[in-house]
N, C-alpha and C positions, 0 to 999 in steps of 0.2 A: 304780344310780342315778347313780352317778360318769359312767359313761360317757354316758348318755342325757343329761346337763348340758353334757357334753364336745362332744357331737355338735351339739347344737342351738346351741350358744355359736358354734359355728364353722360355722354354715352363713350367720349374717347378716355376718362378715367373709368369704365370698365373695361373698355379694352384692353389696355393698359395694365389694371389689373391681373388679366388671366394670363398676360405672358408670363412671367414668372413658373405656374403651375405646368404650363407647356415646356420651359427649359427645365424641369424638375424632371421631368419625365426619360429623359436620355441618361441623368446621372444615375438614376435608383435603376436602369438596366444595365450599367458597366458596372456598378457593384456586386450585381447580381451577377453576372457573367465570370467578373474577377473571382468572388464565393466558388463557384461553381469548379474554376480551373483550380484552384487550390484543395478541391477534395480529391480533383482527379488524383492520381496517380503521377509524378514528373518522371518524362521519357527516359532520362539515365537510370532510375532508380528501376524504373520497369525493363528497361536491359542489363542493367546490373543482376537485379534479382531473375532475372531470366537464363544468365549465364551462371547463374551459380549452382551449387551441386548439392541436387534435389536430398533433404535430410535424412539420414539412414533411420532403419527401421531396429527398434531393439530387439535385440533376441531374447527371448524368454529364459529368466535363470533357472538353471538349473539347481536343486542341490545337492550339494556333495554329502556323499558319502560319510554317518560319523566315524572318527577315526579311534581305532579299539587300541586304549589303554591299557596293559596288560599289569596284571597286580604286581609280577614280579617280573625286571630285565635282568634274561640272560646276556653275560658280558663273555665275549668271543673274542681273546687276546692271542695274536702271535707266540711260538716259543719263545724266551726267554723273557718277554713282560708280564707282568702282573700288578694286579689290584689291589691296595690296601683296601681291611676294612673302611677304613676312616673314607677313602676315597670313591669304594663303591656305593656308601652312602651318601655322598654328597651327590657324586651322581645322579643316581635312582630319584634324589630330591630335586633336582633341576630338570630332569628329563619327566616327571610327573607334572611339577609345575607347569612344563613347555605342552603337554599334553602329545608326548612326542610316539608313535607307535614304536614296536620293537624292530622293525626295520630302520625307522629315523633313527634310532637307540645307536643300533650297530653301525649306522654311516657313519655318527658324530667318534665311534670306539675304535674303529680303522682307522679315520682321521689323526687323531690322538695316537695309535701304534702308529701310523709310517711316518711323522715327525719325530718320534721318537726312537725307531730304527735307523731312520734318516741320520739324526745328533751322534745314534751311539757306532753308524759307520765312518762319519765322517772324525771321530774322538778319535776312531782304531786308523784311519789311514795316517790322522796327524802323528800318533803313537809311530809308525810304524817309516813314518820320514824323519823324526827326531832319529831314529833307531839307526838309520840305515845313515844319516850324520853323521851321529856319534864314530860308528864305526870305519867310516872313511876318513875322519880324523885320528881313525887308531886306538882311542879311547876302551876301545873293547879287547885289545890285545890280552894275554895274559897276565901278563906283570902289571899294567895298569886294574885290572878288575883286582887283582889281587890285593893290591892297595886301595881300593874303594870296601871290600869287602873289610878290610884291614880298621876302614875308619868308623864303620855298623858295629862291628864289635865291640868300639872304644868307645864309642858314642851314645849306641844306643841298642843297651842290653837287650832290653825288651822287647824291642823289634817291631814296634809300632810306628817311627818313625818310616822304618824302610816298605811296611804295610801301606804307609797312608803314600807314599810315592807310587806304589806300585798300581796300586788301585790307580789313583790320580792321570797317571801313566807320565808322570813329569820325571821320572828317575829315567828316560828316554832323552830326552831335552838332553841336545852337547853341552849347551850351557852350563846343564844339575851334571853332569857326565862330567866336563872338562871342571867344574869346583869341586867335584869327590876323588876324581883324581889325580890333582893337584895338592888335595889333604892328604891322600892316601901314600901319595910318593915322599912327602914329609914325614910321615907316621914309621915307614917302612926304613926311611935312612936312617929314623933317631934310633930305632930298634935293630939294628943290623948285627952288631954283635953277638943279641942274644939268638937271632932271626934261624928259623929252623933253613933246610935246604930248599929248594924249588922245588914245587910239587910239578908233577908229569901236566902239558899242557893240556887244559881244559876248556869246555865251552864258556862264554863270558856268561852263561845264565848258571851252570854250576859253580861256578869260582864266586860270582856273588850272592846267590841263591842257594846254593846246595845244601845248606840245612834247615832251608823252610820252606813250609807246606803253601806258602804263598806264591 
């Protein structure tokens, strides 16, 4: 009897036992399923990258051409510009350094002439509205150059001051125009006694110019 109690007591603690290994069995397949959908692919990313635009293809480089350095740039200047030595040499050293052809050479030297054409029209138009001032204020009449002329003699012998106006183009300016002759008309009263007659009227470039080659 002992044993047949023995026997049967211990058959429901193996049963018992084996469930566990039975309910093991359903988790270790949802991990395995879960693994599995995690390598897939996730649907947005696979329509994402499905709508996007498929990556281009490189073109094979080419290469270019090397570009001929030439020993010595001819410089190709408008009439009235020119080159200093000092300046064709700095040149020719930067355009070497740049490794620039003689075509690049004469872009970058047109460049350089039409801003400098450009300065030295737009220098002549301002010259040429001070000028046409001056003389609508009268300033160019006779009797007034006469006395500006009057004050270069007294002033300045040497005629370098009236050189460096000219050049400048500021003896145009009414303003230098209405102060020259303003001195001039002073010059001409304190002298009047000795003052020869009037000369026959003349242009305001003869009356104040007339005896230089400027």
């Amino acid at each position: 009897m002992a044993d047949e109690n023995t026997t049967a007591t211990a058959e429901p603690q193996a049963t018992e036992s084996a469930a566990p290994a039975e309910s093991a069995a359903p988790a270790e397949s949802a991990a395995t399923e879960a693994a599995q959908q995690a390598q897939e692919p996730n649907g947005v990313e696979t329509i994402n990258a499905g709508l996007s635009d498929e990556p281009k293809q490189e073109e094979p480089k080419t290469e270019e051409p090397a570009k001929e350095t030439p020993e010595k740039y001819e410089f190709h200047l408008p009439d009235g510009l020119t080159l200093t030595p000092e300046i064709e040499k700095r040149f020719t050293e930067l355009a070497r350094g740049m490794g620039l052809t003689q075509e690049q050479a004469d872009g970058l030297v047109k460049l350089h002439s039409d801003i400098m054409l450009d300065s030295m029209k737009q220098v002549e138009t301002t010259k040429n509205n001070w000028a046409k001032e001056s003389q609508d204020a009268g300033y160019t009449s006779p009797e007034n150059m006469r006395g500006v002329r009057t004050v270069f003699t007294a002033f300045d012998p040497t005629g370098k001051a009236k050189k460096a106006l000219l050049d400048s183009g500021l003896i145009y300016s009414p303003d230098v125009m209405g102060m020259f002759v303003a001195m001039g008309s002073v010059l001409v009263e304190d002298s009047a006694p000795d003052s020869k007659p009037a000369a026959q009227a003349k242009s305001a470039a003869d009356l104040l110019f007339g005896n230089s080659k400027y």
